[in-house]
C-alpha positions as CSV (number, residue, x, y, z in Angstrom):
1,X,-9.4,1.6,-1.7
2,X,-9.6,-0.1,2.0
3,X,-7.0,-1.1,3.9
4,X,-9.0,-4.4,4.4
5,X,-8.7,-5.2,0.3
6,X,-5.2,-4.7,0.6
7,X,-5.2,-6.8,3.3
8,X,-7.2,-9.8,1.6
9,X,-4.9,-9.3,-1.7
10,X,-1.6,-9.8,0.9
11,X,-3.7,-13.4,2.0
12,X,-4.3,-14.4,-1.4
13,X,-0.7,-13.3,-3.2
14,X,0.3,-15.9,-0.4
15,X,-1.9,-18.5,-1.1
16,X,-0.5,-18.6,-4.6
17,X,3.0,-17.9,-3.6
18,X,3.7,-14.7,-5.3
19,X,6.4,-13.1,-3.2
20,X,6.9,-10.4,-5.4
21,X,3.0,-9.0,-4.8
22,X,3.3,-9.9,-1.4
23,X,6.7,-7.5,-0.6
24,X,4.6,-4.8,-3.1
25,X,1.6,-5.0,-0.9
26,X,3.6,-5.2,2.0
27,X,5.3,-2.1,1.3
28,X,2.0,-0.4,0.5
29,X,0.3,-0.9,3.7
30,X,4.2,0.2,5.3
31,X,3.6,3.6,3.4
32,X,-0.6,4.1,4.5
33,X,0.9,3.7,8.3
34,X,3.4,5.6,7.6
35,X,1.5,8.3,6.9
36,X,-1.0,8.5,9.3
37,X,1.4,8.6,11.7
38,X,3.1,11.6,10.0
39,X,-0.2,12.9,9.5
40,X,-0.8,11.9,13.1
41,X,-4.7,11.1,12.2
42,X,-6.4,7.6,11.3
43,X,-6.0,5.5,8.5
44,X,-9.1,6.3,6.2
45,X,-9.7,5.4,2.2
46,X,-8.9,9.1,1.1
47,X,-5.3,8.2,2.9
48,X,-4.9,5.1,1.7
49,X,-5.7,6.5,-1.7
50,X,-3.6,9.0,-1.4
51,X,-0.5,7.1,-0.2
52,X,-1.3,5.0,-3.5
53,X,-1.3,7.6,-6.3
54,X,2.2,9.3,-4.1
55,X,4.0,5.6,-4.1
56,X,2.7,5.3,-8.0
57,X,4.0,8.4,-8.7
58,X,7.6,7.6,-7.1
59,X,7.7,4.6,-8.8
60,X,6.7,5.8,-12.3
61,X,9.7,8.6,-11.7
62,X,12.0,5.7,-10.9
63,X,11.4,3.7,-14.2
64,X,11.8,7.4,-16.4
């Protein structure tokens, strides 16, 4: 997934007034910076992607 998508689905959540997608999305794109600047490299779809699955994988622990 692009940073870009995430991006366009952060417009459109506040088009339709969905606060609760856009402070998730938010968060998302807070986590892919974040780790590029851990990883000290550039944001690129394999890090992005990877920041996904680890935030999915922290949340899925949180609900069990």
């Amino acid at each position: 997934m692009k940073l870009d998508t995430i991006q366009t689905a952060i417009n459109n959540a506040l088009k339709t007034h969905s606060m609760t997608e856009v402070e998730t999305l938010r968060g998302v794109v807070a986590a892919v910076k974040k780790a590029a600047i851990d990883k000290r490299c550039e944001i690129t779809d394999e890090l992005v992607d990877e920041t996904l699955l680890k935030e999915q994988k922290i949340v899925q622990e949180m609900i069990d």
